[in-house]
Every structure is written in C-alpha cells, then in structure tokens.
C-alpha positions in Angstrom: -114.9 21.3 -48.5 -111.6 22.3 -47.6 -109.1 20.4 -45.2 -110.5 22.7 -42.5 -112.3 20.8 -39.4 -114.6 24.0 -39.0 -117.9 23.8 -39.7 -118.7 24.2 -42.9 -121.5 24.6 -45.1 -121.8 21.3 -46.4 -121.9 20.0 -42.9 -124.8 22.4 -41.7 -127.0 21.5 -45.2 -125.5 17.7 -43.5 -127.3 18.7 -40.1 -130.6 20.3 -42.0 -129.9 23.7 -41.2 -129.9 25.1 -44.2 -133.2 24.3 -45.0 -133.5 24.3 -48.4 -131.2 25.2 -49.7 -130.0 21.4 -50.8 -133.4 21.2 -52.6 -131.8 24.0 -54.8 -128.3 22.9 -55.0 -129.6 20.1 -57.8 -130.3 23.3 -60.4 -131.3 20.4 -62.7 -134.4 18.9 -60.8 -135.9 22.3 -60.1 -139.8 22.2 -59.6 -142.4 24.9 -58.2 -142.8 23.4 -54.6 -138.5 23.0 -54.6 -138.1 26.8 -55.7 -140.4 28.3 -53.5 -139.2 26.3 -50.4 -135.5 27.5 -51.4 -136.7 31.0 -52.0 -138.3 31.1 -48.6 -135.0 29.7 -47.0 -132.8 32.0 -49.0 -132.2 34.9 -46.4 -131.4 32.5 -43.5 -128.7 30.2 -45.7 -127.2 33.6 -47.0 -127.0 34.5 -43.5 -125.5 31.2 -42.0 -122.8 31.3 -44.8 -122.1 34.7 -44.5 -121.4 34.3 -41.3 -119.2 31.3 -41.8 -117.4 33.4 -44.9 -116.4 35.6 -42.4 -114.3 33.7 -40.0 -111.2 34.5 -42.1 -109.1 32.8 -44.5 -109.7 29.0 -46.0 -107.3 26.8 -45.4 -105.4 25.9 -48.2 -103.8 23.0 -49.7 -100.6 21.9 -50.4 -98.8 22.4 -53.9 -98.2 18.9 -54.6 -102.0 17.7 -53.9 -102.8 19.4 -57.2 -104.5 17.3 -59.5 -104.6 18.7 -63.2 -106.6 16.1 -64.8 -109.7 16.9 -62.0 -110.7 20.1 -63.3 -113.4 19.9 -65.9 -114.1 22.6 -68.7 -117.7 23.6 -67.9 -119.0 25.8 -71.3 -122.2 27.1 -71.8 -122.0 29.0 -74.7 -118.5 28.1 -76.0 -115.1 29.6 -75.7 -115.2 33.2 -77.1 -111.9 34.6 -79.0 -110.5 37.0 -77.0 -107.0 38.7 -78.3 -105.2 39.5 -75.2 -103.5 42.7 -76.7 -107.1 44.5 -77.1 -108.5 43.6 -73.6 -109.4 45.4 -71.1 -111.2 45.0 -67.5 -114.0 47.6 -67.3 -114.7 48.6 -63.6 -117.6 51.1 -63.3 -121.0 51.8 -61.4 -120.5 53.0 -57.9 -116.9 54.1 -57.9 -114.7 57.0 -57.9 -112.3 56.1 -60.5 -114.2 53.8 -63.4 -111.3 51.7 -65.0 -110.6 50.2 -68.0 -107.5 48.1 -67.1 -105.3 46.3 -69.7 -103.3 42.4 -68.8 -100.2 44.9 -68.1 -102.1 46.7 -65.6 -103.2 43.9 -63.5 -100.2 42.3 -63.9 -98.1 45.3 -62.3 -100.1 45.0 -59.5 -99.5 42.5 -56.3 -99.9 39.1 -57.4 -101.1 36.2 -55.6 -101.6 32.2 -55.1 -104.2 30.4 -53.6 -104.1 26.4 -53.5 -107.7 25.5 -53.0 -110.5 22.8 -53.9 -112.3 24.0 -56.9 -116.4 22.7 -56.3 -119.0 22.3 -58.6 -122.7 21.8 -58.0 -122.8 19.0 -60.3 -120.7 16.9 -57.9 -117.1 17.2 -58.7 -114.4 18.8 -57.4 -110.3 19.8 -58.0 -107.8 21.1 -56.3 -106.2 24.2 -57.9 -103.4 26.5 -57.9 -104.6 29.6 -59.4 -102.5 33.0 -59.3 -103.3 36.5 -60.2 -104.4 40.0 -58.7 -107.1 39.9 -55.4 -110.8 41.3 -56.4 -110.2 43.4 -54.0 -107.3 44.8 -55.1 -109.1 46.1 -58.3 -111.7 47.6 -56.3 -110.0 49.4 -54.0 -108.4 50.9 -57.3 -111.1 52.0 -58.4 -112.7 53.6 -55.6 -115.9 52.0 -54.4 -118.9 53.5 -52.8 -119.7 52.8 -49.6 -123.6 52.7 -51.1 -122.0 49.4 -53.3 -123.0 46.6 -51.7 -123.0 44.2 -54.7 -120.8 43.6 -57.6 -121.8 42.7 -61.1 -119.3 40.5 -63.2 -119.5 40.2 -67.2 -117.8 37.8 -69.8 -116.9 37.7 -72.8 -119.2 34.7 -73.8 -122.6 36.5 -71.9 -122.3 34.8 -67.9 -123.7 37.2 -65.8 -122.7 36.9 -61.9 -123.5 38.6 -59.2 -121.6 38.8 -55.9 -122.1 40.5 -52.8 -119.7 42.8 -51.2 -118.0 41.1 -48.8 -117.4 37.8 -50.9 -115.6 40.1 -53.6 -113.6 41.8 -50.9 -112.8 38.2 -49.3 -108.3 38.3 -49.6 -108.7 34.7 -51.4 -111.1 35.9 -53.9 -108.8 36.3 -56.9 -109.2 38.0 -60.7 -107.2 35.0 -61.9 -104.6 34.9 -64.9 -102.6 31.8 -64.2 -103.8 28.1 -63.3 -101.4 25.6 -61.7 -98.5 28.1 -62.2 -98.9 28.4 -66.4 -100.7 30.9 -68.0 -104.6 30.4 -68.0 -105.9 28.2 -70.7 -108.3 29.5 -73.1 -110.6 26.6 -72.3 -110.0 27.5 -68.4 -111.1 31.2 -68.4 -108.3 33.2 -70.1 -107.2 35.8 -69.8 -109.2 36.5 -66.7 -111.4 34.4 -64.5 -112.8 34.4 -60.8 -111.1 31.8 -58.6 -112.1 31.5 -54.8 -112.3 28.7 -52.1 -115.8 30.3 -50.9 -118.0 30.0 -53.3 -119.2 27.1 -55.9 -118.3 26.9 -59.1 -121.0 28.5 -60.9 -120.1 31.5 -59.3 -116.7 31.4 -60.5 -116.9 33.0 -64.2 -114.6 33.0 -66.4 -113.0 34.9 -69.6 -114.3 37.8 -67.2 -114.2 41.6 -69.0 -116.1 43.7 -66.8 -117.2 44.6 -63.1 -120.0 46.7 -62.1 -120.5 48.2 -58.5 -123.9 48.6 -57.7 -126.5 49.4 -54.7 -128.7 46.5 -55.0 -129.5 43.5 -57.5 -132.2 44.3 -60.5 -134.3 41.6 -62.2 -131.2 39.5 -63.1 -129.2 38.1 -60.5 -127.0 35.6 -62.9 -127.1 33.0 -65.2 -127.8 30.3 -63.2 -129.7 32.2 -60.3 -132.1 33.4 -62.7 -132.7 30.0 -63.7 -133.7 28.7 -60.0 -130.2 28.3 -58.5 -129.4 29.3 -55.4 -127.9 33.3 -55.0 -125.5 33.5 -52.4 -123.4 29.5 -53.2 -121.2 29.7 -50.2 -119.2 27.6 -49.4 
C-alpha cells in the first residue's frame, strides 16, 4: 500500500492470513455466513495489523507524485455548512482537561505534513499531501487516561468512528486542515478531517467536530462497522 517492501497487510490477506477478513473488506456483498466468518477472524486480523502498525513510521511519498485528480469525494449524507469562525473541536470522556478548541487553537500548535496513499475499500486509491496538527498532539493536550483505550470521533454530517489507542497516537495520524498544501476543501473534510497512511478510508472521517476518550466500545462501533465492515481497517 505504500512504497514500503515490508510486509504489509494487503500482502498477508494475499497469503490467506488474515482469514476473513477479505470476505469483509467487500462491505457491499455482506451475507450471514461472510459476517460471521469475519467476526470470528476479527481478533486475530486486529492482532496481525496491530502488530504491523507498530513497526514505526510509513514511508512516505514524494511531493511531486501527488495526483489531485485521484482523490474522490466519498459523501454519505452530504456536505454539512460549517462556519469556520463558530467551530470548535470537543475533546472529552476520559481526560484531564476536556477541550473545546477553536481553528486558531490547533493552528498555534505544531503543524505537520504527511505525503501518503489515500485507500479506499471500494478499490481506489490517491496519493495526498495533507498537513495539520498530529491526533496525538490534541490528546496529549487534553490529558488522557491511562483507562482510555479507544477514541470516539464525531462530524458534523453524523459519521461515527471509532479508533483504538494506539492508531490515534500513531505520529502520522493527523487532525487535518490543509490538503496538497491549500486549505481543506469543503467537499474534502473542512475544516478538519482525519488523514493517515494506516488505516482505510472509511476510517478516515471528515468535517470532524468532536473526540471522545473512552474505556471500551458500546453497541456502535461506526458507521460502517455497524453495518458489517470490518473494525480495526489497518493498513
């Protein structure tokens, strides 16, 4: 998925060890004999990419390898109205300091760039420069408890995610506000989004408003999950 020669997620569903998990990747084909076998499976794919997630950073690409016209709007619901001057970032749940954060705010703190391949599960990828504060940065602000082992994210337009810790904490895991070095399109996620090379793209939400630290999942797990697809989507 990336220009690394590691091995890679893709390639172990390639060798059939991640079980099945591909039989869930589809999302649109789902049946009762696909779900269960990918529910069964679950806990050893989350384990295999987990352990894969934590080798360190992606490599990245190269500025000029950027393709603009790749990336897709995906939309489920529409592109909410959001006026930047009244928005804020909610962080709350399991941390010291619950946060309501304005674009100022995030943008006075450390800013970065990753150049990375953008995948979706419907078969397309892009590769993107997106810039803005780390996840972990706004976290660490806020204080999290060690009992916080997952993190809830909100938009604007009703996408529900859910990530665990370590993925948010991951330094290429980014609260985006700028896509291939302009301001973040409306259409694209603005004013904040997810961006990271380790996850698919369903995972990825965008015109994001609020975070919530928690101890463990409830009933929802995310828009998609919820509707059969798989939890974890590591890449």
């Amino acid at each position: 998925m990336t220009c690394s020669s590691r091995l890679t997620r893709r390639r172990l569903l390639g060798l059939g060890l991640g079980g099945g998990s591909s039989l869930v990747l589809g999302g649109c084909a789902l049946n009762g004999f696909s779900t269960a076998v990918g529910q069964a499976s679950e806990p050893l794919n989350e384990r295999v990419e987990a352990l894969l997630q934590g080798r360190g950073p992606v490599p990245e690409f190269r500025r000029d390898q950027v393709d603009p016209a790749a990336l897709l709007v995906n939309s489920i619901n529409g592109t909410p109205e959001i006026d930047p001057g009244r928005y804020r970032l909610a962080v709350e749940g399991l941390v010291r300091r619950p946060l309501q954060l304005e674009l100022a705010a995030l943008a006075a703190l450390p800013q970065h760039e990753i150049v990375i391949r953008h995948v979706c599960v419907e078969g397309w990828s892009a590769i993107v420069a997106w810039s803005g504060v780390r996840l972990a940065d706004v976290l660490t602000l806020a204080g999290p408890s060690p009992l916080g082992s997952y993190v809830y994210i909100r938009s604007a337009d009703g996408y529900l995610e859910s990530w665990d810790r370590a993925s948010a904490l991951h330094p290429q895991t980014l609260l985006a506000t700028h896509l291939n070095g302009a301001p973040l399109p409306a259409a694209h996620g603005a004013p904040v989004r997810l961006a990271s090379p380790i996850k698919l793209g369903y995972k990825l939400s965008k015109w994001v408003t609020g975070l919530q630290v928690v101890a463990s999942l409830g009933e929802r797990r995310g828009t998609w999950e919820d509707q059969g697809y798989e939890w974890f989507a590591g890449l």
